[in-house]
C-alpha positions as CSV (number, residue, x, y, z in Angstrom):
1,X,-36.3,-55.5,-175.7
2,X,-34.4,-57.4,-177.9
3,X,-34.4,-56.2,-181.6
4,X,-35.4,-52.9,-180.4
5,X,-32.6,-52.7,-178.0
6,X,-29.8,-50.0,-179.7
7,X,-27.0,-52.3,-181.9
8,X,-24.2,-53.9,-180.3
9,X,-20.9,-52.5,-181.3
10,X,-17.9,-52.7,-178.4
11,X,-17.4,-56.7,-178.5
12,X,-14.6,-56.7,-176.4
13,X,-13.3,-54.2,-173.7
14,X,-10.0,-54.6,-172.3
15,X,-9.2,-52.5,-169.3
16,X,-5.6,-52.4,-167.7
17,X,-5.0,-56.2,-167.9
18,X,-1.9,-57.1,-166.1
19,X,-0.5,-61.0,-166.4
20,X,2.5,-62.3,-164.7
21,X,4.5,-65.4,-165.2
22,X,6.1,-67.6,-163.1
23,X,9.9,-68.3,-163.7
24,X,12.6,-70.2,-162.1
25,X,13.7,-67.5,-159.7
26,X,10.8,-65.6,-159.4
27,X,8.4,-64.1,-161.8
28,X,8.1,-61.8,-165.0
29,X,5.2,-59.6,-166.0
30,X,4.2,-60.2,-169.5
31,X,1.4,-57.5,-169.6
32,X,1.3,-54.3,-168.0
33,X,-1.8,-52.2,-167.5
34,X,-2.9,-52.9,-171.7
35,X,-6.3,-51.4,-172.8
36,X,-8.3,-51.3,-175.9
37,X,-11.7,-52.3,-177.7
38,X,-12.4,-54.6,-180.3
39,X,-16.0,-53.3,-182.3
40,X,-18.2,-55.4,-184.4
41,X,-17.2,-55.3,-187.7
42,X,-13.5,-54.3,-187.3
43,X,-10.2,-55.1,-187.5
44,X,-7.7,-54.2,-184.7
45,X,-4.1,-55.1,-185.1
46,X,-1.7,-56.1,-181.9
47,X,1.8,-55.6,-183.6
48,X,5.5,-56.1,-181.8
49,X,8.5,-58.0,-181.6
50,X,8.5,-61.6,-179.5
51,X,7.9,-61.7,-176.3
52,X,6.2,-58.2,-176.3
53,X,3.1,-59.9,-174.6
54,X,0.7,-60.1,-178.0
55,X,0.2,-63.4,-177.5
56,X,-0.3,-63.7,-173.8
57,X,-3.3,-61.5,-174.4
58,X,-5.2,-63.4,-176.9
59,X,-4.7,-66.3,-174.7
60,X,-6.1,-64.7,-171.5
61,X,-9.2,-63.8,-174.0
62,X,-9.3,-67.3,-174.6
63,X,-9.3,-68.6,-171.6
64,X,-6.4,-71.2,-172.7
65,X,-3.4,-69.1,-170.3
66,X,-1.0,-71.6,-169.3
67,X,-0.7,-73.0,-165.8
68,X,2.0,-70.6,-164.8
69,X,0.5,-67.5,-166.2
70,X,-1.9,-65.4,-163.8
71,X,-4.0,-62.9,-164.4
72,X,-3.0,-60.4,-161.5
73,X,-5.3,-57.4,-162.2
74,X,-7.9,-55.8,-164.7
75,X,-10.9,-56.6,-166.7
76,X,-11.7,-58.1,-170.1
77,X,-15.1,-57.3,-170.6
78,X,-17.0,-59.4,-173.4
79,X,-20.5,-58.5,-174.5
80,X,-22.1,-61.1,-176.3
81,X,-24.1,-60.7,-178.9
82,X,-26.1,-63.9,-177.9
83,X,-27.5,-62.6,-175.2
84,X,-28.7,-59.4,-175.9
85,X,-25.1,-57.4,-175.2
86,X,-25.1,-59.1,-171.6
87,X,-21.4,-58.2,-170.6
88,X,-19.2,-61.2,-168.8
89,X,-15.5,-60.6,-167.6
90,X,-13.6,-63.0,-168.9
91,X,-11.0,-62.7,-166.6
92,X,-12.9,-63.4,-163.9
93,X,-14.0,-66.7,-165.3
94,X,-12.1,-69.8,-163.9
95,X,-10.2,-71.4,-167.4
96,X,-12.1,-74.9,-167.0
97,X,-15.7,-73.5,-165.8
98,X,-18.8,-74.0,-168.2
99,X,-19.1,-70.6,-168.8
100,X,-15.7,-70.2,-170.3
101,X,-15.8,-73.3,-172.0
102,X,-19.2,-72.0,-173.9
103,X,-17.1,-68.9,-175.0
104,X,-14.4,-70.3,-176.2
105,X,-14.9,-71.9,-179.8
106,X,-18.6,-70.7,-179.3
107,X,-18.5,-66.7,-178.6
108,X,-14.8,-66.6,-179.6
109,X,-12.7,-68.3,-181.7
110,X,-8.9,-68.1,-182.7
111,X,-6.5,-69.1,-185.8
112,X,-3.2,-70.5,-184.9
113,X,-0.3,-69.4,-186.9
114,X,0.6,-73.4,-188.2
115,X,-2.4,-75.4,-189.2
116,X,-0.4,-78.7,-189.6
117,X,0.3,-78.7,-186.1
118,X,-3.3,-77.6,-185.0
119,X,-4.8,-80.3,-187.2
120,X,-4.7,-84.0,-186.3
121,X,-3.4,-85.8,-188.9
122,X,-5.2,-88.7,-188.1
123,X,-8.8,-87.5,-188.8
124,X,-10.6,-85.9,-191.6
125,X,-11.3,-82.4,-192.3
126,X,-15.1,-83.2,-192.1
127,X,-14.9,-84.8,-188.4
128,X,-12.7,-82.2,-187.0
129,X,-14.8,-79.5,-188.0
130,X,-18.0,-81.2,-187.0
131,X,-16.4,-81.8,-183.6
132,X,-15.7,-78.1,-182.8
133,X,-19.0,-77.6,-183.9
134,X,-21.2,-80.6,-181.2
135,X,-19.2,-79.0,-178.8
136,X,-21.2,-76.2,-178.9
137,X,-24.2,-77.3,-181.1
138,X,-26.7,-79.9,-180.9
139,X,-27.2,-81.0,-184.1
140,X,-27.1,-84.3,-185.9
141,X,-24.3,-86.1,-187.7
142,X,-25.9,-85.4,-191.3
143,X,-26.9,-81.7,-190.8
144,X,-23.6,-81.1,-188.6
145,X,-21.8,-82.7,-192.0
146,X,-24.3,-80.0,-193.9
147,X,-23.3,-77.2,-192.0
148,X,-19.6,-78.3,-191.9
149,X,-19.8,-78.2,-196.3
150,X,-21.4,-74.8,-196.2
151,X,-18.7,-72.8,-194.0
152,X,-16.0,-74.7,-196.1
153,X,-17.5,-73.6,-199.2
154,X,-17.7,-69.9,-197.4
155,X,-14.5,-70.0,-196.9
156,X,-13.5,-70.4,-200.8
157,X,-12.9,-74.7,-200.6
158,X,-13.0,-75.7,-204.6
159,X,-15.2,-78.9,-203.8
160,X,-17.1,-78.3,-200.2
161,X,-18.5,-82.3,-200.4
162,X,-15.7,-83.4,-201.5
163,X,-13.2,-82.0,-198.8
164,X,-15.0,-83.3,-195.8
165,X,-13.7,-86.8,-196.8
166,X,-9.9,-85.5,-197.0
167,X,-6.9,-85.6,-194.5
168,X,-4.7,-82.0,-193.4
169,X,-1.8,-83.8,-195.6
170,X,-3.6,-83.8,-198.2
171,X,-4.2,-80.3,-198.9
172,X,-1.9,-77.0,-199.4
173,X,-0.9,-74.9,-197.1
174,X,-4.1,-72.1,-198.3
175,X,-6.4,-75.0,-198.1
176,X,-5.5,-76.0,-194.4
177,X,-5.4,-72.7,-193.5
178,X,-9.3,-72.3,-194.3
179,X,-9.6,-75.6,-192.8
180,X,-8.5,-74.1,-189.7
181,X,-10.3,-71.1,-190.1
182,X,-13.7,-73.4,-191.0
183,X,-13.0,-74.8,-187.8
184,X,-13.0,-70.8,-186.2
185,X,-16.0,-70.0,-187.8
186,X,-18.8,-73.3,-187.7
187,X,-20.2,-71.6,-184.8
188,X,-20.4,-68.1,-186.0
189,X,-18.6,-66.4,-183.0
190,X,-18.6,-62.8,-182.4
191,X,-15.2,-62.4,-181.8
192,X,-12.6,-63.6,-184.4
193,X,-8.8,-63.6,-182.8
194,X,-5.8,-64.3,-185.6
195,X,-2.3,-65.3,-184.3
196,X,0.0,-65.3,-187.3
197,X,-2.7,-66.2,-189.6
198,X,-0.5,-66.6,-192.8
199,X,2.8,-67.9,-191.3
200,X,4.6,-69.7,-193.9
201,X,2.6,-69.2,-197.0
202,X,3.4,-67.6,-200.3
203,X,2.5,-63.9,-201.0
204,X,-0.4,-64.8,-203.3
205,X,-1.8,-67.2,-200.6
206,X,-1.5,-64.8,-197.8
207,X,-3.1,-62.2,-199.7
208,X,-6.4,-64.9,-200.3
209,X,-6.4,-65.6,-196.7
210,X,-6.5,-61.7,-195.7
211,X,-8.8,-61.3,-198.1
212,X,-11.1,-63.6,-197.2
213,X,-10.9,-62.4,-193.2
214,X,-12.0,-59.0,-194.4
215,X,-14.7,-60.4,-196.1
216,X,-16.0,-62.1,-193.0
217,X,-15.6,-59.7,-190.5
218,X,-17.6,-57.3,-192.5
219,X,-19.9,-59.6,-194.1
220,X,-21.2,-62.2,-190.4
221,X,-20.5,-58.3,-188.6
222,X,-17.6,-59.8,-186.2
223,X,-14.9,-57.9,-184.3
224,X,-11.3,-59.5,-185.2
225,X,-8.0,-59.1,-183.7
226,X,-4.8,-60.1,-185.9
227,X,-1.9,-60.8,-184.0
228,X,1.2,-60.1,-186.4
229,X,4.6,-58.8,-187.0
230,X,3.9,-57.8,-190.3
231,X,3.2,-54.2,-190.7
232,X,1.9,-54.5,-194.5
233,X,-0.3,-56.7,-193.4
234,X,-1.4,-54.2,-190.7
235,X,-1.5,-51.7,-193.3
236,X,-3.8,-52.9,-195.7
237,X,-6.2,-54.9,-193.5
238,X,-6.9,-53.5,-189.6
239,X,-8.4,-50.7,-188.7
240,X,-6.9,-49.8,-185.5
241,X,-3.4,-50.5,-184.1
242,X,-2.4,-51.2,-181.1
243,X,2.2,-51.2,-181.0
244,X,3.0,-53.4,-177.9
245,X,6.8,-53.3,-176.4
246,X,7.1,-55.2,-173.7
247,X,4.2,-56.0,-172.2
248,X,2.9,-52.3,-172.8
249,X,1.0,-51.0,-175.3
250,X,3.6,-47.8,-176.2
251,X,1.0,-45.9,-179.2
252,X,-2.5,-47.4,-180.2
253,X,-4.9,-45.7,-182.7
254,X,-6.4,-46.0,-186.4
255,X,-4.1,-47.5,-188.5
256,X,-3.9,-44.5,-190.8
257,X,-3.1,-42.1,-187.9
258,X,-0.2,-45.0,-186.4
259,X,1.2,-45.3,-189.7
260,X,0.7,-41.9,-190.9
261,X,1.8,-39.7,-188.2
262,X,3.2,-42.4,-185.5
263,X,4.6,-40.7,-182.2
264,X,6.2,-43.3,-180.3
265,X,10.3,-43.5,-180.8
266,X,9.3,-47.3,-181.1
267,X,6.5,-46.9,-183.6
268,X,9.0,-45.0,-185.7
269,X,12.1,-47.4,-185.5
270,X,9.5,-50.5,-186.5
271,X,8.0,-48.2,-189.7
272,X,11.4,-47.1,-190.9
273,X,12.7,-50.6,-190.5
274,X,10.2,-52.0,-192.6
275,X,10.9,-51.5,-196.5
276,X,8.1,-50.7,-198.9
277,X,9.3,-52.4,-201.4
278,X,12.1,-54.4,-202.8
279,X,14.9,-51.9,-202.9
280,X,18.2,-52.5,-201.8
281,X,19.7,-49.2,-202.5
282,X,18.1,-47.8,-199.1
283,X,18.8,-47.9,-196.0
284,X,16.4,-49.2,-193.3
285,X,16.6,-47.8,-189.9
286,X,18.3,-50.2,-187.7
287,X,16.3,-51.0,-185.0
288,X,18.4,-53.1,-182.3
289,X,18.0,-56.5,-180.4
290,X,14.2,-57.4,-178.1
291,X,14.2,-56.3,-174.9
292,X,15.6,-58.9,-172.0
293,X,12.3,-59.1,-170.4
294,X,14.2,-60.3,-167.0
295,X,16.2,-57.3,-166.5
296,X,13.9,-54.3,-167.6
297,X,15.3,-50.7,-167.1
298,X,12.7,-48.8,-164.9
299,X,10.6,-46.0,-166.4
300,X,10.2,-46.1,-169.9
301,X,11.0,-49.8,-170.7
302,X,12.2,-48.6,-174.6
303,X,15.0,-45.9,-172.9
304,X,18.0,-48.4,-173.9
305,X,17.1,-48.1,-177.4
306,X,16.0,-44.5,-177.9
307,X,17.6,-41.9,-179.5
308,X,15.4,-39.5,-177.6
309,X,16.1,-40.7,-174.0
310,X,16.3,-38.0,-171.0
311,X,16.3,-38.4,-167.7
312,X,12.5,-37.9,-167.9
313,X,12.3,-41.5,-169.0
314,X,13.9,-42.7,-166.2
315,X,10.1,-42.4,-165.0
316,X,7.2,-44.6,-166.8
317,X,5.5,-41.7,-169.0
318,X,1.4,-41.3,-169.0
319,X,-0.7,-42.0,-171.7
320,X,-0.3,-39.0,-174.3
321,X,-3.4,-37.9,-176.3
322,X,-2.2,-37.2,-179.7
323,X,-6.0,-36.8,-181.1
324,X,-8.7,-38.2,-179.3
325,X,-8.3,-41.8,-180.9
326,X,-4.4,-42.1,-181.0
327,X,-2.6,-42.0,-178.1
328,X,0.9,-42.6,-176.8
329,X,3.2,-43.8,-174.2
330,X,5.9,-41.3,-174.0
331,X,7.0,-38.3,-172.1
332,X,7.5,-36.9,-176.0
333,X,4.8,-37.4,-177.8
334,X,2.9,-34.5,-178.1
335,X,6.2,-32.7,-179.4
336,X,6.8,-35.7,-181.7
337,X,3.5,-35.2,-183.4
């Protein structure tokens, strides 16, 4: 079949993952029953305060969950492009298995939030990027160092040549930045996952970065999800949203139908909260602390902090169709809407 086989477009299908965590006197569930799909050649945002479980999700995609995380339940169902569409769940994959290990980097790749800490210090740009790259690539030295030159100059480096020879210290923050997502891309994975991607960098540079993801994704035809607290960001750049509280995803749609008509009490609080611009004559919504993840009021985990809260909530709420791409976790929704 091959080319004539119909195009590719769900990447990634997640279905009810559920992770747990194990704590000193007992354990703590992360993620609860999340679902969504990532398409080729979008953008889907995972958005929510610490320790609502964003993370934890793009590490389980990974393959890279840490020793006391588990994977209790659910699917997370990758069909790669490689091989024709041939679907593998990732979840069931053990973390140090071959199989894994050829996704990860390969088939998907991620962005950490802080490239001086992701980069070694001790070695140039060149060799770490050619690294990522005979880990999944048997090429030579010279044409690795070839290919290595061409995704930095993708990726907007000034002098491509020139910036294989430097050290992580030597550049700006933008410049490691596309370093590390150089490193992300030398394989040309079908999946792109940001965490954070412009943590600590000035408006103009963030903007370049952003920019330059867009580009890709819609340019090499990937799927990308951007892990963020920033809803401009969100705004401008994603194409669907999924708002996570935690561990749950409470209202997930297109990002204009999230922002523009959002359902969820939660939802709301984080859009009023958020100014659109510099203006210190209004007042933002005040939103309250993060949830303490240890001691979780049943139902509705959000109840504590709602200025809707009935006894209804007391129960956990269904998954409200607002439309037939935007949905909601909340007894509420449909009269919010």
């Amino acid at each position: 079949m091959g080319a004539e086989s119909e195009p590719l477009t769900d990447l990634l299908t997640v279905k009810d993952l559920r992770v747990k965590f194990r704590v000193h006197g007992g354990t703590v569930d992360a993620v609860k029953g999340v679902s969504f799909t990532i398409r080729q050649g979008s953008t889907v945002a995972l958005v929510g305060e610490s320790g609502s479980g964003k993370s934890v999700i793009s590490q389980c995609v990974m393959g890279i969950l840490p020793d006391v995380g588990e994977i209790t339940d659910g699917e997370l169902l990758f069909a790669d492009p490689q091989k024709n569409g041939e679907i593998t769940d990732i979840a069931k994959l053990p973390q140090d298995s071959a199989d894994m290990r050829a996704i990860r980097g390969g088939r998907i790749s991620i962005i950490f939030q802080e490239p001086m800490t992701s980069l070694s210090q001790l070695h140039t740009i060149g060799d770490q990027i050619c690294e990522a790259l005979h880990l999944h690539r048997d090429v030579s030295k010279s044409e690795g160092l070839r290919l290595v030159a061409e995704i930095l100059g993708l990726v907007g480096f000034p002098n491509p040549s020139g910036a294989l020879r430097m050290y992580p210290f030597e550049l700006s923050g933008g410049l490691r930045q596309r370093a590390m997502i150089s490193m992300a891309l030398i394989c040309r994975p079908a999946l792109l996952i940001a965490d954070e991607p412009t943590t600590g960098l000035d408006v103009t540079v963030q903007a370049q970065i952003l920019d330059l993801l867009r580009e890709l994704v819609e340019e090499l035809n990937m799927g990308a999800m951007i892990i963020t607290h920033d809803l401009g960001v969100v705004a401008q750049y994603c194409n669907r949203t999924a708002v996570m509280y935690a561990g749950r995803i409470v209202e997930e749609g297109s990002t204009g139908a999230v922002f523009g008509q959002p359902t969820h009490p939660y939802t709301q609080a984080l859009i009023g909260s958020t100014p659109e611009k510099l203006d210190f004559s209004i007042d933002l919504d005040e939103i309250g602390g993060p949830p303490n993840l240890y001691a979780l009021p049943p139902g509705c985990h959000y109840i504590d902090r709602c200025p809707r809260a009935a006894e209804a909530c007391t129960r956990i709420p269904s998954n409200v169709a607002i439309t037939d791409t935007h949905h909601a976790l909340c007894h509420f929704a449909v009269e919010s809407s």
